[in-house]
C-alpha positions, -999 to +999 in steps of 0.1 A: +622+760-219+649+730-220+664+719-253+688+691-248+707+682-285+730+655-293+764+670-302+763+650-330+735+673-345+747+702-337+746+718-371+705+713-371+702+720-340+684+756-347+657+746-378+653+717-353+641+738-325+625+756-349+607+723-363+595+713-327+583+745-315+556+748-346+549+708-343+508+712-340+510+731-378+537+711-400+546+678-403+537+641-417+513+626-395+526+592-383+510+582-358+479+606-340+471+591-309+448+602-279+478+605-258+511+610-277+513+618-312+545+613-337+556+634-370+581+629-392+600+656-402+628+662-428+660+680-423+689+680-451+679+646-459+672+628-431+638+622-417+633+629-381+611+614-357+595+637-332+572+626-307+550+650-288+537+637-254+501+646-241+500+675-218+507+661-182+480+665-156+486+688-125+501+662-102+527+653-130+527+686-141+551+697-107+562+656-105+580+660-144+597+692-135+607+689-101+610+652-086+612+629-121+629+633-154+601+635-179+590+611-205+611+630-231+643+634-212+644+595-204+640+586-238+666+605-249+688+593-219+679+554-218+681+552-261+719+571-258+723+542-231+707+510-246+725+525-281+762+525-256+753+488-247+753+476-286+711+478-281+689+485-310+667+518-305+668+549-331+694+575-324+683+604-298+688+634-314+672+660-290+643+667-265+624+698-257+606+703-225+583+734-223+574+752-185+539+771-173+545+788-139+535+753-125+558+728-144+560+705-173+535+718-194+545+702-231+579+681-241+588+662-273+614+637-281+631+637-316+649+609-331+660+588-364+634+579-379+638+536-388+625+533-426+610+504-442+605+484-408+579+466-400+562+455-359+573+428-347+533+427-340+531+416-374+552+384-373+533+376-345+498+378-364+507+363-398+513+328-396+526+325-433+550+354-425+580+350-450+611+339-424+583+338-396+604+316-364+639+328-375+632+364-369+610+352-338+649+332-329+665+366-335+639+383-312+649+365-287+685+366-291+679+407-285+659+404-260+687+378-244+711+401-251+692+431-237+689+407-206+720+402-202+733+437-200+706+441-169+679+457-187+645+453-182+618+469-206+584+475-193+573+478-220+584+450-237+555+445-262+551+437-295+542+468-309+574+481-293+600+461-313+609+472-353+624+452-371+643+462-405+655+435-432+690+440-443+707+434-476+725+404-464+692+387-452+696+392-415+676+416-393+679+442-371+661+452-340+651+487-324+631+493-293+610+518-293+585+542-270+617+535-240+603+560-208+598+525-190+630+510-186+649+498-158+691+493-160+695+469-130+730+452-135+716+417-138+681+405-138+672+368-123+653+344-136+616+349-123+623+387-138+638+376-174+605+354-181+583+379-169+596+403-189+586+382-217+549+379-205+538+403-229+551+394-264+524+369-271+497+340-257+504+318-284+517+283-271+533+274-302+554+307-304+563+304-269+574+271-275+599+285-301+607+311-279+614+293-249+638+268-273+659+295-283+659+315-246+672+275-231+699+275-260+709+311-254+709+302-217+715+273-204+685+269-189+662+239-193+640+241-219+605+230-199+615+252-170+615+280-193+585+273-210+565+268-177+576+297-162+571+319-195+533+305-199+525+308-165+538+349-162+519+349-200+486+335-186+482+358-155+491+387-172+463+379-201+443+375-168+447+403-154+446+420-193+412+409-203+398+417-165+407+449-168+398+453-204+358+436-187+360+460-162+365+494-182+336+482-209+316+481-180+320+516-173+320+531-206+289+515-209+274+527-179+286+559-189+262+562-220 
């Protein structure tokens, strides 16, 4: 077993471990997935986020504990790093990897848990959201930012961005679900708009978007509008052909 805590959390650090290793029987269901599921968790009050990973096939089974970091242990590493770059993301607080004689058998990744946050999936959807294209504006400012510090999220989604209110009407961003991530130095062009080809296929928000990315930086406007909506329209391609494809064999399947 391999139970990595941030020294900051040191004084939890046992009833943490504790927490973790009886995950499957306590706990707040927050989100029960087929694949990962995520509890919350509370510890002299604080809540904690802990998110246990599904059980890695054989292949990754010798992959996570001999050639590559596992899902857990770069979570924790690229959140201490986006949160050392002045990047939104919940604070690490510990992962826990656990060994069969093979390898990687189960790991979990615990961190703050964001309250009273919303998706930024939900912007997206409501039209009549209340401050709808200036927290779209301030998306993109963190995502500019992110870009400029030579990160590139693979995951850059929708459903991967919180966003949280604050008192003084501004809003804050965290990035979340980070295993896919990619600190390159600098990113170009071409990379920067196709890391933005999965946030939406709405012409009208990518309109906004592409406004604030020019005044951010420098770029024209309608080169950075083209380029977005052209990475935006093959990935939705490629998206709904795959999405075609796998109905086809769930249906032959039944």
């Amino acid at each position: 077993m391999k139970f990595i805590l941030n020294k900051k959390y040191n004084p939890i650090g046992n009833t943490l471990l504790e927490i973790i290793t009886s995950f499957n029987t306590q706990g707040i269901d927050f989100v029960i997935g087929k694949r990962n599921s995520i509890k919350l968790f509370e510890i002299q009050n604080q809540i904690i986020n802990i998110k246990s990973f599904k059980n890695p096939n054989i292949f990754n089974k010798i992959v996570y504990h001999y050639i590559r970091k596992s899902k857990a242990n770069r979570s924790f590493e690229y959140a201490t790093q986006l949160l050392a770059m002045g990047i939104g993301t919940p604070e690490p607080i510990a992962f826990l990897e656990k060994y069969d004689w093979l390898g990687l058998n189960k790991s979990y990744y615990a961190s703050e848990h964001i309250e009273d946050a919303f998706e930024l999936r939900e912007v997206l959807k409501d039209e009549s959201f209340e401050k709808r294209e200036l927290i779209l504006r301030k998306f993109v400012q963190f995502t500019f930012l992110m870009h400029q510090n030579g990160i590139e999220f693979l995951d850059h989604s929708p459903g991967n961005t919180l966003i949280r209110k604050n008192e003084n009407t501004d809003f804050s961003f965290y990035l979340v679900d980070l295993n896919r991530m990619k600190f390159c130095g600098s990113l170009n062009f071409q990379t920067r708009m196709k890391n933005l080809s999965k946030i939406t296929s709405n012409k009208a928000v990518i309109s906004i978007m592409s406004n604030e990315y020019a005044k951010l930086s420098g770029e024209p406007e309608a080169t950075i509008f083209e380029t977005m909506w052209k990475f935006t329209s093959n990935f939705q391609f490629r998206f709904q052909r795959k999405k075609k494809i796998k109905n086809k064999i769930v249906f032959w399947k039944k």
